[in-house]
PQR file of N, CA, C, O and H, with PARSE charges and radii, in Angstrom:
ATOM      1  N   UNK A   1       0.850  -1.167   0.000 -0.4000 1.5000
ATOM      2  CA  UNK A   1       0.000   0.000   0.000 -0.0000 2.0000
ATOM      3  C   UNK A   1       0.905   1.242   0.000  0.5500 1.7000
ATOM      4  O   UNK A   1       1.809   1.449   0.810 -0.5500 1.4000
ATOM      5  N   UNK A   2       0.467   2.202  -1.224 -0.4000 1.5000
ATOM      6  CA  UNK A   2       1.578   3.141  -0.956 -0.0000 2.0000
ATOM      7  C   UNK A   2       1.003   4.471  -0.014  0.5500 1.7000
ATOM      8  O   UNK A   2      -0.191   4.307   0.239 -0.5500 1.4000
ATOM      9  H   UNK A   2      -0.268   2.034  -1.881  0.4000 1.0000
ATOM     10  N   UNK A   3       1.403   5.382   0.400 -0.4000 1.5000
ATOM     11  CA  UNK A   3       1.700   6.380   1.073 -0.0000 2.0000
ATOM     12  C   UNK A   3       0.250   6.965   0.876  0.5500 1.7000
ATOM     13  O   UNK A   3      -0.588   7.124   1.763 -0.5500 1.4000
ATOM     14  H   UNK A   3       2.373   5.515   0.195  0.4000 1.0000
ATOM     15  N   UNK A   4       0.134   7.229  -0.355 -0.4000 1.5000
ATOM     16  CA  UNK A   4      -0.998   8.081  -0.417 -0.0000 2.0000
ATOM     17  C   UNK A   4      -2.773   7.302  -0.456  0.5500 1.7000
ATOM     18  O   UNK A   4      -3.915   7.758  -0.401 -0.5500 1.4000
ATOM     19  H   UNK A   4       0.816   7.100  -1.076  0.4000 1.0000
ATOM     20  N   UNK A   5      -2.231   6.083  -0.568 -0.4000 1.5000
ATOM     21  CA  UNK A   5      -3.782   4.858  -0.641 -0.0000 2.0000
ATOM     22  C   UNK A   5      -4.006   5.049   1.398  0.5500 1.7000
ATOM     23  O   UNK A   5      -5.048   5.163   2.045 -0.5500 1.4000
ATOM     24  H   UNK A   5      -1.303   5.712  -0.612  0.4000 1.0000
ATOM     25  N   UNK A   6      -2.280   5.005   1.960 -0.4000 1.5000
ATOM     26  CA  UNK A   6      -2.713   4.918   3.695 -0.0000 2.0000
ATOM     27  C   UNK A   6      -3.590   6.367   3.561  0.5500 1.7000
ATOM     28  O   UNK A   6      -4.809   6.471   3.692 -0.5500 1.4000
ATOM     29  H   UNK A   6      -1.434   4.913   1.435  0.4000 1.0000
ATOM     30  N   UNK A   7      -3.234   6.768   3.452 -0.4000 1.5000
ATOM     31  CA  UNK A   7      -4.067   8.636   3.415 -0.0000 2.0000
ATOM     32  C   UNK A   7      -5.112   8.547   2.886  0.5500 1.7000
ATOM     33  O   UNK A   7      -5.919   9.233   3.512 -0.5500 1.4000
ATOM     34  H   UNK A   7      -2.243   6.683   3.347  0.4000 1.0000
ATOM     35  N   UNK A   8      -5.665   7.952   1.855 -0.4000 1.5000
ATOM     36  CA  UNK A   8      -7.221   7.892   1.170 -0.0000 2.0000
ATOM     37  C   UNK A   8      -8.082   7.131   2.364  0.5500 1.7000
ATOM     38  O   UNK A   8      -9.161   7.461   2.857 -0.5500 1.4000
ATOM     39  H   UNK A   8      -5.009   7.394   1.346  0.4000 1.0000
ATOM     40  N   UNK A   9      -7.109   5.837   2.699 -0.4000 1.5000
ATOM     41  CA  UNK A   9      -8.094   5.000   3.474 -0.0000 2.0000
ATOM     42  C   UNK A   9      -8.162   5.591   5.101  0.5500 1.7000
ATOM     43  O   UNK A   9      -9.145   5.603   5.841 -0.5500 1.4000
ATOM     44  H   UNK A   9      -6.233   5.569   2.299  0.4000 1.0000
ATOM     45  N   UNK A  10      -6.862   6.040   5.366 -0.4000 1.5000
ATOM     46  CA  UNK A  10      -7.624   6.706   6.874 -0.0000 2.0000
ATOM     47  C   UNK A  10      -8.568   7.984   6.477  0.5500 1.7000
ATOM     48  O   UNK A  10      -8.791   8.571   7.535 -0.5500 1.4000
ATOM     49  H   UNK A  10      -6.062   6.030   4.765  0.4000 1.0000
ATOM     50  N   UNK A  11      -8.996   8.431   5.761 -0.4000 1.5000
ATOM     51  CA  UNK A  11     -10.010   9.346   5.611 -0.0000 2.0000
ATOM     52  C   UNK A  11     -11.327   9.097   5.069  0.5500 1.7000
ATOM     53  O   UNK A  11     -12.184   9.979   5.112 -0.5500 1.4000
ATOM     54  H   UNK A  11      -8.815   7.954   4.901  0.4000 1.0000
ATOM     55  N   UNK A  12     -11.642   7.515   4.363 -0.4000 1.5000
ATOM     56  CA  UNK A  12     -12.481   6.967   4.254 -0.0000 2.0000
ATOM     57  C   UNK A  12     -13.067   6.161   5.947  0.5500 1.7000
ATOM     58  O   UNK A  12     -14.144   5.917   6.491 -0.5500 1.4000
ATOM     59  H   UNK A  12     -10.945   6.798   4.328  0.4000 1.0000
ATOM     60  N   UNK A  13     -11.623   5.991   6.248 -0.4000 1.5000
ATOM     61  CA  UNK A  13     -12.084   5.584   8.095 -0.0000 2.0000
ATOM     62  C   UNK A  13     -12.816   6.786   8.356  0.5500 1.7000
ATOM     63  O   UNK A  13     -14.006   6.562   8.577 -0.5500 1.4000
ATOM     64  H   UNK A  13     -10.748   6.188   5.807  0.4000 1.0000
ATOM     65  N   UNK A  14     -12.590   7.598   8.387 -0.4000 1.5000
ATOM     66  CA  UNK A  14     -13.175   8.788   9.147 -0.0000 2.0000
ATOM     67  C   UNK A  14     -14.910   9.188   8.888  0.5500 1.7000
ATOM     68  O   UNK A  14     -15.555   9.905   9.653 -0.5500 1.4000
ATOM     69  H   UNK A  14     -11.623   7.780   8.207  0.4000 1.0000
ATOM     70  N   UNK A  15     -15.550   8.425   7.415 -0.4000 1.5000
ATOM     71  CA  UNK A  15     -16.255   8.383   6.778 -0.0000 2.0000
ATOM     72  C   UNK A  15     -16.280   9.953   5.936  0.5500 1.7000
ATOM     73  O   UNK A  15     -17.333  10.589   5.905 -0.5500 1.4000
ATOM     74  H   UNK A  15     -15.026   7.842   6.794  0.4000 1.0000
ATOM     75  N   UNK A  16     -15.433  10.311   5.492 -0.4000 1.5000
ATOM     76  CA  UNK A  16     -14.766  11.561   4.217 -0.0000 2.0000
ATOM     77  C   UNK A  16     -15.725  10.796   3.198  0.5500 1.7000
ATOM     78  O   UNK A  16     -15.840   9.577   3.070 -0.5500 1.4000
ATOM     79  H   UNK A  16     -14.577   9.795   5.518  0.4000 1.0000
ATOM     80  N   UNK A  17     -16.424  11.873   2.463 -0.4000 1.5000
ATOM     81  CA  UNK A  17     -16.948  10.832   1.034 -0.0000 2.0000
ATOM     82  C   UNK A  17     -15.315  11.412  -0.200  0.5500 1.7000
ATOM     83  O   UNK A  17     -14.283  12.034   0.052 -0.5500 1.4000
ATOM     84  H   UNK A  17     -16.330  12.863   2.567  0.4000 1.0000
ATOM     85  N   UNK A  18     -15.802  10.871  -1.317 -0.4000 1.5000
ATOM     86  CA  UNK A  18     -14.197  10.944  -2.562 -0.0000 2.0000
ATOM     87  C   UNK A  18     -14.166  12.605  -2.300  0.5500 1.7000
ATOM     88  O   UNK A  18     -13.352  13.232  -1.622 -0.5500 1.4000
ATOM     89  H   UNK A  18     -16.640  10.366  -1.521  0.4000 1.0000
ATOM     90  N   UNK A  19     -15.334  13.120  -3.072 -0.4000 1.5000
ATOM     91  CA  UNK A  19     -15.082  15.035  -2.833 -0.0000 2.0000
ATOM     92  C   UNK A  19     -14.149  15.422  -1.438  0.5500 1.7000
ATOM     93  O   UNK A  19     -13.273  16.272  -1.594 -0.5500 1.4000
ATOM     94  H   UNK A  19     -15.995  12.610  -3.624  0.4000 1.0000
ATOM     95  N   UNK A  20     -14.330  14.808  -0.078 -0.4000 1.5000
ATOM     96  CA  UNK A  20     -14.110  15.363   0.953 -0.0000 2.0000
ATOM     97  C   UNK A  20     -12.115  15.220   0.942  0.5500 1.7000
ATOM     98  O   UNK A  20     -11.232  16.002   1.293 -0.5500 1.4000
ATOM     99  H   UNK A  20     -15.042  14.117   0.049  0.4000 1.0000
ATOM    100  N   UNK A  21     -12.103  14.008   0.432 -0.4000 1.5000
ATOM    101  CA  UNK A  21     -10.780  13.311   0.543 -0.0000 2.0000
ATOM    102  C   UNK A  21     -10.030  14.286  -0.538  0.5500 1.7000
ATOM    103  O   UNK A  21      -8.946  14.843  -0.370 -0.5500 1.4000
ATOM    104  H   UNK A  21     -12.821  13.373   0.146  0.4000 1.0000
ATOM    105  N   UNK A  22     -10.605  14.332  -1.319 -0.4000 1.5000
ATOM    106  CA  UNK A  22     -10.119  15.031  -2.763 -0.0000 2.0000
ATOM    107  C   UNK A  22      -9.506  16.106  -2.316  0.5500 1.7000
ATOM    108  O   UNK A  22      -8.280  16.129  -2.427 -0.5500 1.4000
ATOM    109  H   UNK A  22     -11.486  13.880  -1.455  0.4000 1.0000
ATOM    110  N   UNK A  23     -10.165  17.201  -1.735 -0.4000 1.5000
ATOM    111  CA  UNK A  23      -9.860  18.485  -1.351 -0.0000 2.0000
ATOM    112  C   UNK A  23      -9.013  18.688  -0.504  0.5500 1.7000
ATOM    113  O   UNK A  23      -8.045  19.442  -0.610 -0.5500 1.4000
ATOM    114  H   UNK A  23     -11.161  17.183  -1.645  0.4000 1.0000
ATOM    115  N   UNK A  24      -9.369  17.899   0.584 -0.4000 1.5000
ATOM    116  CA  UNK A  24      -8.348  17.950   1.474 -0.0000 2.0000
ATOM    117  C   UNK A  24      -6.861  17.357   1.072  0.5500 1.7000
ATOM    118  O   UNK A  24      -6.004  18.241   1.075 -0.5500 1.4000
ATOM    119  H   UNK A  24     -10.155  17.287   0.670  0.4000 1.0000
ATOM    120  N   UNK A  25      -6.531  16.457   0.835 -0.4000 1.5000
ATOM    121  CA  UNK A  25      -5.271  15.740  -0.307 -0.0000 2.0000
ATOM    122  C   UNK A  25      -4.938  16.652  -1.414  0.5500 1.7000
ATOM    123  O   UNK A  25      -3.940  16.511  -2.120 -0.5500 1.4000
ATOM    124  H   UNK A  25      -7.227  15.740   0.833  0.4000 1.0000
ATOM    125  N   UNK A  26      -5.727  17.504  -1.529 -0.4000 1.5000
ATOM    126  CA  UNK A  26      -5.541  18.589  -2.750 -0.0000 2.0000
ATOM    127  C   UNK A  26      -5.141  17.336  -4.088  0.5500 1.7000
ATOM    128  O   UNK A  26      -4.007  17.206  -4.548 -0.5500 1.4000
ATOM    129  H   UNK A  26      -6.538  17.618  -0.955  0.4000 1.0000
ATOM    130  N   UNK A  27      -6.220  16.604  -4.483 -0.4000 1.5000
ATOM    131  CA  UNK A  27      -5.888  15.771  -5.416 -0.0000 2.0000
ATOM    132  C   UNK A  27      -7.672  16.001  -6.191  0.5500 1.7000
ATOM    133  O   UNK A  27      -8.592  16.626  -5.664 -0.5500 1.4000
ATOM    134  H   UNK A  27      -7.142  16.710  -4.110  0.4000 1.0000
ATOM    135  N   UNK A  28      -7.715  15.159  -7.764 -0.4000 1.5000
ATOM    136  CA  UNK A  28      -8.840  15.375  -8.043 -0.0000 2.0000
ATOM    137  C   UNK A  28      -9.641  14.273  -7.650  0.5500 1.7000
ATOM    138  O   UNK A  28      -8.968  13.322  -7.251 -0.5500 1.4000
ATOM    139  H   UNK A  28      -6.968  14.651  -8.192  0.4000 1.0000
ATOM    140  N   UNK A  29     -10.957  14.092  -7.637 -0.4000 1.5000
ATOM    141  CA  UNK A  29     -12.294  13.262  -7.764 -0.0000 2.0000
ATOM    142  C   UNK A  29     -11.979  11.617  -7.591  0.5500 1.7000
ATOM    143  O   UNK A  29     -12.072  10.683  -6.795 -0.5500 1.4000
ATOM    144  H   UNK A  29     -11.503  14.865  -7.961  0.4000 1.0000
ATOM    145  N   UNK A  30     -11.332  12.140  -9.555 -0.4000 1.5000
ATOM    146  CA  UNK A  30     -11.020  10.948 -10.056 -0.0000 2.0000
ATOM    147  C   UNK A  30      -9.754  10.101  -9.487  0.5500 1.7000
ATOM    148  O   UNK A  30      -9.744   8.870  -9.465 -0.5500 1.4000
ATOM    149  H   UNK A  30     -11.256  12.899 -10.201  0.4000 1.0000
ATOM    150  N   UNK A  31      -8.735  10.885  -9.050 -0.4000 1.5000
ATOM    151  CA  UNK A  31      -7.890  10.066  -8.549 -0.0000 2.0000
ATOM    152  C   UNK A  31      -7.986   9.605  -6.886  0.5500 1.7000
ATOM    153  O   UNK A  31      -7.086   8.883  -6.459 -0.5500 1.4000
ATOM    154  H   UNK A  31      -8.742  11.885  -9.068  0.4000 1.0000
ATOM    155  N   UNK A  32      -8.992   9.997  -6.044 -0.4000 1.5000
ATOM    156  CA  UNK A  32      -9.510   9.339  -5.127 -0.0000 2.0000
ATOM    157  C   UNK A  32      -9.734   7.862  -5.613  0.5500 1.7000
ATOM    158  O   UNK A  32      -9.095   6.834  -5.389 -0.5500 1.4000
ATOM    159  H   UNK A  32      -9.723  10.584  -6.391  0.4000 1.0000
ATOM    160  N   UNK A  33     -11.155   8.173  -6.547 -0.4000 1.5000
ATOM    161  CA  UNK A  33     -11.356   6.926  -6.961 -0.0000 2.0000
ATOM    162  C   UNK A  33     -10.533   5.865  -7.293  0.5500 1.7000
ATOM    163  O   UNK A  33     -10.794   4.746  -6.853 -0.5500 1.4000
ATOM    164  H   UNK A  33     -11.674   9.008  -6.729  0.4000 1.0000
ATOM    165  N   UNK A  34      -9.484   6.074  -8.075 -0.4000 1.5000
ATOM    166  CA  UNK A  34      -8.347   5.233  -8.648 -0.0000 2.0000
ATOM    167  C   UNK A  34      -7.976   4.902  -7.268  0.5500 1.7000
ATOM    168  O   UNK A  34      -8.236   3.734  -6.981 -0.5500 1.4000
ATOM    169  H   UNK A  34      -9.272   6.984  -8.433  0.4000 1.0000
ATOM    170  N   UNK A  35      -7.416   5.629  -6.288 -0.4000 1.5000
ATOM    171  CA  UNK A  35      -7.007   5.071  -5.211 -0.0000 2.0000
ATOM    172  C   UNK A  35      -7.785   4.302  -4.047  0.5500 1.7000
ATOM    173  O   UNK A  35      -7.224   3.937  -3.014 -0.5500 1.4000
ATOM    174  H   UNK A  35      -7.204   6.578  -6.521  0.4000 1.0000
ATOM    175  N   UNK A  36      -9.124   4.096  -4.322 -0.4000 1.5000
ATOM    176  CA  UNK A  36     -10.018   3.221  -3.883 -0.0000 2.0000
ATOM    177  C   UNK A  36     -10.177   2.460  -4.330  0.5500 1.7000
ATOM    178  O   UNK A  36     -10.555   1.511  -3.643 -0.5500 1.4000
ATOM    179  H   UNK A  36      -9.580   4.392  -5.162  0.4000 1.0000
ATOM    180  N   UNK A  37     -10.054   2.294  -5.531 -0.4000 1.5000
ATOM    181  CA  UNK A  37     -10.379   1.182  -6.667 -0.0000 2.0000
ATOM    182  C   UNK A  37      -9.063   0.059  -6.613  0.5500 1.7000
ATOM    183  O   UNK A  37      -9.104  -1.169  -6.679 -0.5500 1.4000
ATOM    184  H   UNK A  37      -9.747   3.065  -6.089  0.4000 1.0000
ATOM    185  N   UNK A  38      -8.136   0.784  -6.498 -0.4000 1.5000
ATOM    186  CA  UNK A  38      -6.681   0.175  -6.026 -0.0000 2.0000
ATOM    187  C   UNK A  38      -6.882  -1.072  -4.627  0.5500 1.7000
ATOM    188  O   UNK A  38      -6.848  -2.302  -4.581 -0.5500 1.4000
ATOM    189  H   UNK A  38      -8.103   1.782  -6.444  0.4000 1.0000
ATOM    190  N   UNK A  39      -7.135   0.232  -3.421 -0.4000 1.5000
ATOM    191  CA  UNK A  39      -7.340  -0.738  -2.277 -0.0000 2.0000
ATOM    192  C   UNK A  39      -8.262  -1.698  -2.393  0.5500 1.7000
ATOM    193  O   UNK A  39      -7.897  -2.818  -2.034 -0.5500 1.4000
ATOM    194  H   UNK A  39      -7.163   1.230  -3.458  0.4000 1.0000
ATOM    195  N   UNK A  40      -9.318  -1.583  -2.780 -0.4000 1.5000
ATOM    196  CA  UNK A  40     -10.248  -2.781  -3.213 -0.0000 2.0000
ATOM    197  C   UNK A  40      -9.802  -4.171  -3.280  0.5500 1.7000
ATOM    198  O   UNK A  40      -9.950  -5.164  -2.569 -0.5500 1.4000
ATOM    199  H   UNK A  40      -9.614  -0.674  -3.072  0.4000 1.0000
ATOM    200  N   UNK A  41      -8.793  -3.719  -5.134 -0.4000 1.5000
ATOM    201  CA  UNK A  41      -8.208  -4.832  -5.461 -0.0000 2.0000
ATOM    202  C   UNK A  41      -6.962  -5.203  -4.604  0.5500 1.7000
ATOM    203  O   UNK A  41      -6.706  -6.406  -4.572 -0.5500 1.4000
ATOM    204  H   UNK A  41      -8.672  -2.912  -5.712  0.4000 1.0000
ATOM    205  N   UNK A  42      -6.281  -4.509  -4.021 -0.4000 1.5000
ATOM    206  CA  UNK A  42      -5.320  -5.098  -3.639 -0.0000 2.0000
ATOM    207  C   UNK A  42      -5.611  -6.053  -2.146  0.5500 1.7000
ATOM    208  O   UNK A  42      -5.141  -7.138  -1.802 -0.5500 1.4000
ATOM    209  H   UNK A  42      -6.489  -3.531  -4.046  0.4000 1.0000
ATOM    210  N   UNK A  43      -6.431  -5.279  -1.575 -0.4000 1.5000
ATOM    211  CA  UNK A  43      -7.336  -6.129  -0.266 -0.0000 2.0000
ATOM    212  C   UNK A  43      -8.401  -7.333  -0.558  0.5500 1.7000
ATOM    213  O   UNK A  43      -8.941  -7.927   0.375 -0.5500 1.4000
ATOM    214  H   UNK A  43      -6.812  -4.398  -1.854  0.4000 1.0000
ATOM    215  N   UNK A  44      -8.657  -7.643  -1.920 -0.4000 1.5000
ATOM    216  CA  UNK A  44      -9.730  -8.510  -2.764 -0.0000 2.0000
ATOM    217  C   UNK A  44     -11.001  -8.320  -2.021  0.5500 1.7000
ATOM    218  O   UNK A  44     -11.700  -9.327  -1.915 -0.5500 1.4000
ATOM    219  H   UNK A  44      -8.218  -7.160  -2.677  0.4000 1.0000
ATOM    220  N   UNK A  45     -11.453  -7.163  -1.460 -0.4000 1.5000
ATOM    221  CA  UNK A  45     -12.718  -6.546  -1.142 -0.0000 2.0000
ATOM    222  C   UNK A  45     -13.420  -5.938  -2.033  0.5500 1.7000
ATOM    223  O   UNK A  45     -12.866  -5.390  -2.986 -0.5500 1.4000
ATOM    224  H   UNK A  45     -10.885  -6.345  -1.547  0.4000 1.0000
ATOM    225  N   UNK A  46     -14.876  -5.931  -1.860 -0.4000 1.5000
ATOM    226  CA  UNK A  46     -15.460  -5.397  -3.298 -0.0000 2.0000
ATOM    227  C   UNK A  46     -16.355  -3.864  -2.863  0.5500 1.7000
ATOM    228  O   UNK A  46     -16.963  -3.113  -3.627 -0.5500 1.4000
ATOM    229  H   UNK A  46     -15.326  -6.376  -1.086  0.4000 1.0000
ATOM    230  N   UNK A  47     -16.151  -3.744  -1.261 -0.4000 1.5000
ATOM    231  CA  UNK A  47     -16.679  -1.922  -0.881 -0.0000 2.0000
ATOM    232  C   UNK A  47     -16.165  -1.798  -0.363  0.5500 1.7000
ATOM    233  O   UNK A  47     -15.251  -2.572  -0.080 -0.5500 1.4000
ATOM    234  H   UNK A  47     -15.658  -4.354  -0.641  0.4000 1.0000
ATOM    235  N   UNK A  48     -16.425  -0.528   0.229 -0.4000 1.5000
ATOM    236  CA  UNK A  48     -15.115   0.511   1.365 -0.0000 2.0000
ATOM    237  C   UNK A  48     -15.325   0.032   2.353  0.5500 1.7000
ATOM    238  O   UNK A  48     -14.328  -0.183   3.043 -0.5500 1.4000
ATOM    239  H   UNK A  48     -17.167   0.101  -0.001  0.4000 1.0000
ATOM    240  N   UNK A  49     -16.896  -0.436   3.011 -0.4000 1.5000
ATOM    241  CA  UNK A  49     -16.800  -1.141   4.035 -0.0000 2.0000
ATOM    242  C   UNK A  49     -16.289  -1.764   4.674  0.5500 1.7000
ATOM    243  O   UNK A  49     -15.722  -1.623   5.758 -0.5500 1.4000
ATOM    244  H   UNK A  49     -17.706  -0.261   2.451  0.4000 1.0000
ATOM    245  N   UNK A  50     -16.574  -3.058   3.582 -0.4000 1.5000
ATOM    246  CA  UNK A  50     -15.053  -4.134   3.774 -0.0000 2.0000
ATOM    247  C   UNK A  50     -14.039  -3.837   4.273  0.5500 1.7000
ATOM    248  O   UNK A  50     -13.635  -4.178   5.385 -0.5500 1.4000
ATOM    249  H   UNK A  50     -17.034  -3.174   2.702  0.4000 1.0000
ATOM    250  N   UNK A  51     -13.418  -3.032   3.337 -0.4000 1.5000
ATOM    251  CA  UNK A  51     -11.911  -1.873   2.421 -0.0000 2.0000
ATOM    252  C   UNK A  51     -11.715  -1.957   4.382  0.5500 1.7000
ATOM    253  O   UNK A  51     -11.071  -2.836   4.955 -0.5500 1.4000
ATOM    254  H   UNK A  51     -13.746  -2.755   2.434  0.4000 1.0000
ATOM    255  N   UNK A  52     -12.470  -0.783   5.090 -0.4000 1.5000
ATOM    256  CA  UNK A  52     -12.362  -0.418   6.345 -0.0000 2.0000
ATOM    257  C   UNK A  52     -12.473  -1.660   7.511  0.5500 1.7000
ATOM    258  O   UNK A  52     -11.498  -1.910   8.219 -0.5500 1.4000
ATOM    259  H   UNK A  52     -12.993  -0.069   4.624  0.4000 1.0000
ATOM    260  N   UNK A  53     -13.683  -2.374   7.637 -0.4000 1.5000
ATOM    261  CA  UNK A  53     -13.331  -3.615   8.119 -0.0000 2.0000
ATOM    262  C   UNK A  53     -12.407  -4.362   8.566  0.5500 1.7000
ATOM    263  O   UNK A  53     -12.013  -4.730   9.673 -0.5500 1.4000
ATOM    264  H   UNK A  53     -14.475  -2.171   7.062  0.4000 1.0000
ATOM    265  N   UNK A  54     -12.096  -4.539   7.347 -0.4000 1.5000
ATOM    266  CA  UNK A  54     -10.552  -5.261   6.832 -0.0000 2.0000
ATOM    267  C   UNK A  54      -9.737  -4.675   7.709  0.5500 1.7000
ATOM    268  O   UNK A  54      -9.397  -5.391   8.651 -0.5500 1.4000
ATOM    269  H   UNK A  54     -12.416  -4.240   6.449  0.4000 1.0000
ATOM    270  N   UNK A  55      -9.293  -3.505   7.679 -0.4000 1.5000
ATOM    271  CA  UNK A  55      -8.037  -2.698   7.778 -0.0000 2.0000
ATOM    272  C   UNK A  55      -8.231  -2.780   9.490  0.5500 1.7000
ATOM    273  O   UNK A  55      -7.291  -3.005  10.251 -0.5500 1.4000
ATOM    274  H   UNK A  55      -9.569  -2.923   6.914  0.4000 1.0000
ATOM    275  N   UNK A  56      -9.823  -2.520   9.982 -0.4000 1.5000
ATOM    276  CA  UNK A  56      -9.920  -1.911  12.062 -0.0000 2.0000
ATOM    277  C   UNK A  56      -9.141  -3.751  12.561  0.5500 1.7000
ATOM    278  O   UNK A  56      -8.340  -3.941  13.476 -0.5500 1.4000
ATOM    279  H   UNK A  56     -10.587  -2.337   9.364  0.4000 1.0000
ATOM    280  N   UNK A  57      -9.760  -4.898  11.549 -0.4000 1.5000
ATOM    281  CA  UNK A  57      -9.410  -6.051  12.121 -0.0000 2.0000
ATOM    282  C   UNK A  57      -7.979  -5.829  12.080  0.5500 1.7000
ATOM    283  O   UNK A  57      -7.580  -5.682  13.235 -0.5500 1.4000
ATOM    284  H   UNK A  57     -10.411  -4.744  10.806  0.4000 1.0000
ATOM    285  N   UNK A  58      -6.912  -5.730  11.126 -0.4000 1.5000
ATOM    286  CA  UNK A  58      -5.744  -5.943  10.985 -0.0000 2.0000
ATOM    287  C   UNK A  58      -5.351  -4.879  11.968  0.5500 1.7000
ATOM    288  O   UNK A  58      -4.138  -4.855  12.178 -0.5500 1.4000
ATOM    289  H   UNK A  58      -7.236  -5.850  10.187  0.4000 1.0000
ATOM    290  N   UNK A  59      -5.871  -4.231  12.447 -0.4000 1.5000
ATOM    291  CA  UNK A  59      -5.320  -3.079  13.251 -0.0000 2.0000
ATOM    292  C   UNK A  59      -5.753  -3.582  14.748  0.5500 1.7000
ATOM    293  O   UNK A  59      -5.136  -3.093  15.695 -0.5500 1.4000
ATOM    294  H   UNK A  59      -6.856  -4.251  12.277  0.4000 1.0000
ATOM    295  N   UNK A  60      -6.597  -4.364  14.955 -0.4000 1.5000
ATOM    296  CA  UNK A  60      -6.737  -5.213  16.295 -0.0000 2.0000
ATOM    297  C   UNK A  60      -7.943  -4.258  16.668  0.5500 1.7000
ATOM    298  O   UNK A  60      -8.124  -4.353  17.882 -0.5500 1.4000
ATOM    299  H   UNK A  60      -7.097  -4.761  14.186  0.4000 1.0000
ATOM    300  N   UNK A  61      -8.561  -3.646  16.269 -0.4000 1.5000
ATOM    301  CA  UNK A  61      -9.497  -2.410  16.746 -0.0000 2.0000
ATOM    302  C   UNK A  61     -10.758  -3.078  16.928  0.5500 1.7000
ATOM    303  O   UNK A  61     -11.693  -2.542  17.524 -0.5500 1.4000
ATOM    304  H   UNK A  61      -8.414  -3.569  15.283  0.4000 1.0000
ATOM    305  N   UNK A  62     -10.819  -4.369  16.373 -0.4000 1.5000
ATOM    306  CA  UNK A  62     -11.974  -5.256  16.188 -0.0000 2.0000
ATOM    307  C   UNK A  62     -11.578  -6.837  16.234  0.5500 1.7000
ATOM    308  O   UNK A  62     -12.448  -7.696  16.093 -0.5500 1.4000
ATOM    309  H   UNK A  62     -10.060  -4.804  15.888  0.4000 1.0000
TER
END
């Protein structure tokens, strides 16, 4: 996971929708998306839910 997917996904933790993440990252829309679309596949999850799920278990938070 690179640098900036940890930064998309702790702000999808936070429940940020793509616009919120976007702005703040000073990045566009679309490349939120790409970087969600990324974690998805690379976690073989198919929503952010999961995406987040995934990540509180590996983090022991759950």
């Amino acid at each position: 996971m690179t640098k900036r997917e940890r930064e998309v996904l702790h702000l999808l933790a936070m429940g940020k929708t793509n616009k919120q993440i976007a702005l703040e990252l000073n990045i566009s829309d679309f490349t939120v998306r790409d970087h969600v679309s990324s974690l998805l596949r690379k976690q073989g999850v198919t929503s952010r839910m999961q995406l987040i799920a995934m990540q509180a278990q590996q983090l022991g938070v759950v």
